[in-house]
N, C-alpha and C positions, 0 to 999 in steps of 0.2 A: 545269856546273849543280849546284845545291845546292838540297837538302832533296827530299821527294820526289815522283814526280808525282802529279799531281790525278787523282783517280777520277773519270768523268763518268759522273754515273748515267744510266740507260737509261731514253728517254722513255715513257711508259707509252701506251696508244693511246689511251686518251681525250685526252693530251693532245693527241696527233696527230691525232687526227678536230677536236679543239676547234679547232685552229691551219688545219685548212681550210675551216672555216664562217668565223674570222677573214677567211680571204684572199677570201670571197665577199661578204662583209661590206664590206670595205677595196672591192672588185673595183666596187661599188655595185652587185652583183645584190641583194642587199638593203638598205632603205634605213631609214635611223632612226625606230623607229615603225611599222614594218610587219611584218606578224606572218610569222613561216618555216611555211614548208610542213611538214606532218603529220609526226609521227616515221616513220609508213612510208613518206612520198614520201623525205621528205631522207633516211636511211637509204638507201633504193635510189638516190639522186643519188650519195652517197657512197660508195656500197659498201660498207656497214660495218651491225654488227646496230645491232637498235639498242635491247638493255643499253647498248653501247657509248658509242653514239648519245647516251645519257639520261646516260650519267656525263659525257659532252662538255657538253652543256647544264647540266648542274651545273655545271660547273667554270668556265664562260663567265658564269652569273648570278653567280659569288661574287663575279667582279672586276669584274661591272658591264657587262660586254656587251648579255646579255642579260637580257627579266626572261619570269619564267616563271609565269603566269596560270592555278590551277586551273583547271578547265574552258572554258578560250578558248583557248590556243592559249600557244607563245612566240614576243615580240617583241622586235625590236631596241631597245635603250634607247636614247633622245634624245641621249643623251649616252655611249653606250658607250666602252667600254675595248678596241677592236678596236685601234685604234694602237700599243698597249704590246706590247712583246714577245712573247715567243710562252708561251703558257701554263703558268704556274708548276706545280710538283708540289703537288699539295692531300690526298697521302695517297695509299695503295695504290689499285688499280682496286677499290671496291666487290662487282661479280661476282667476280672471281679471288680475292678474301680469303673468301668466303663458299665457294668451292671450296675453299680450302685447309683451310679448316676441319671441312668436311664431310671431307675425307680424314683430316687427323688427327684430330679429334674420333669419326668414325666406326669408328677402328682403337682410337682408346682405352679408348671406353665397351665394348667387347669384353674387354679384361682387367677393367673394372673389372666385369661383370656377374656374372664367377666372385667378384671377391673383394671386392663390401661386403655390409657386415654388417648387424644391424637398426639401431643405432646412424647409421649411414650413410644409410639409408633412411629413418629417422627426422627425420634432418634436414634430409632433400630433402624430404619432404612438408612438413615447418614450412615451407621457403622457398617452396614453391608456397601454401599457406595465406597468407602476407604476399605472394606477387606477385598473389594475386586480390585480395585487400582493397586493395592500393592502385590494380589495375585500376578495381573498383567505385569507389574515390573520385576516379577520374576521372585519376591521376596515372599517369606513363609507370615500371615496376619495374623501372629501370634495376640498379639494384642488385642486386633480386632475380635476376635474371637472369643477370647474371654472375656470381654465386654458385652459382645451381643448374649452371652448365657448368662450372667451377672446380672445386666441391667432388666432381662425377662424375670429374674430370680426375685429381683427387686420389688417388681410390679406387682408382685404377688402382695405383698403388703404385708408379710412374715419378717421380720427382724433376721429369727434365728433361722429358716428354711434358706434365705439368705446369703446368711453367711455359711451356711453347708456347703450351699452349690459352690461360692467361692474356695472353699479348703480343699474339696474334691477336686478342684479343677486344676488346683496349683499343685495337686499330688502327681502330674503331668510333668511337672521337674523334678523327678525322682530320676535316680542314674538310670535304670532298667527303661521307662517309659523315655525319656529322652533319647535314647540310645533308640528304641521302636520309631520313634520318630525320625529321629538321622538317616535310617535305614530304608524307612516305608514311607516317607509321608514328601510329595513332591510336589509339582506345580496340578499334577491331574490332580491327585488325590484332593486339593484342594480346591478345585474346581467343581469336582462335585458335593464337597461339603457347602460351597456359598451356593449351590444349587436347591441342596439340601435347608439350609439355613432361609432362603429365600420360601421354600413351601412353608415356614414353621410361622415367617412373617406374616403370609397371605392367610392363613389358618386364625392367628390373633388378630388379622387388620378385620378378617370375617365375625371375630370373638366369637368363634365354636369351639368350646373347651376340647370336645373330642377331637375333633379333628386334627388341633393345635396337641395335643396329649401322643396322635398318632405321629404327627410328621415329628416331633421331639423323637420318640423313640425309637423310629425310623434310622431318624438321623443317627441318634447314639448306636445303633448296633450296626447301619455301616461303615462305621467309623473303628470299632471293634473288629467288625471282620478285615479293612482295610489296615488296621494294625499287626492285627494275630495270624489272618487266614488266608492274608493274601499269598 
């Protein structure tokens, strides 16, 4: 044999939960055009949470299985994609990135609380100043946003913890996570994240690591639950 072997990446569970609604789909327990049963019934059919559950229907609307109807319910599309294989990787699992984050992000903003400076400080509040105003004009502050966790990540005076937070963050335009966001993520939700982001500022303007450690991870899980649970 020549050159080397193939890595097979490891199916993530959404896909796995996606690929047994597929085979119930396929099985004709449900039929094209007929809406599935409640994220709590089908979750307990399946055995699985149902974050899980929500990231599986994501991943099933993108390629056409299914279509997913703000307050109605999700239904099989007339023409699904249940016959194609078995369900592509569309990005990390949404819950588990927004863990991983809350772990590292929440270990970082701990060094950086001892050491920024006003300068520092200064231009966390300017970037929360511009992620309101673009809140009020109605616009999502994607940008601001990842600046203001970036430039904390910064502070920390780690190189490579750094550039973690930034790779995580941009794992947020992944099809499956963008699509969570199209869906879930509005002018509220976004109001209380610069609410949120505002406690994380007052927490480092104080430099108490804990407490700046707490309102981070605060923040990251309801922003988790605001993606997955709501």
């Amino acid at each position: 044999m020549n050159g080397q072997a193939k890595i097979v990446e490891p199916r993530r569970l959404y896909q796995q939960v996606a690929d047994q609604i597929r085979d119930l789909i396929d099985g004709g327990e449900f039929q094209p055009g007929t809406r599935l049963p409640s994220e709590r019934d089908l979750a307990q059919k399946l055995g699985v949470s149902r974050p899980s559950l929500r990231e599986a229907l994501i991943a099933l609307e993108i390629d056409g299985s299914v279509e997913i109807r703000m307050g109605s319910g999700v239904y099989v599309s007339l023409e699904n994609g249940a016959q194609q294989a078995r369900t592509r990787s569309l990005g990390d699992s949404p819950s588990e990135l927004m863990q991983a984050r809350s772990t590292l992000e929440g270990a970082t903003i701990v060094m950086a609380a001892s050491r920024i400076d006003d300068a520092g400080l200064l231009s966390l509040r300017a970037t929360l100043d511009e992620m309101k105003r673009e809140i009020e004009a109605g616009r999502k502050p994607l940008d601001q946003d990842r600046r203001f966790h970036t430039m904390i990540a910064e502070q920390s005076g780690n190189t490579i913890l750094a550039r973690l937070v930034a790779d995580l963050f941009d794992d947020r335009h992944s099809p499956i996570s963008t699509q969570l966001r199209v869906k879930f993520e509005d002018r509220g939700t976004w109001g209380f994240a610069l609410e949120e982001h505002e406690a994380i500022l007052a927490a480092l303007e104080s430099h108490d690591p804990l407490l700046a450690q707490a309102a981070m991870r605060i923040h990251l899980e309801n922003s988790r639950r605001r993606w997955i649970e709501t």
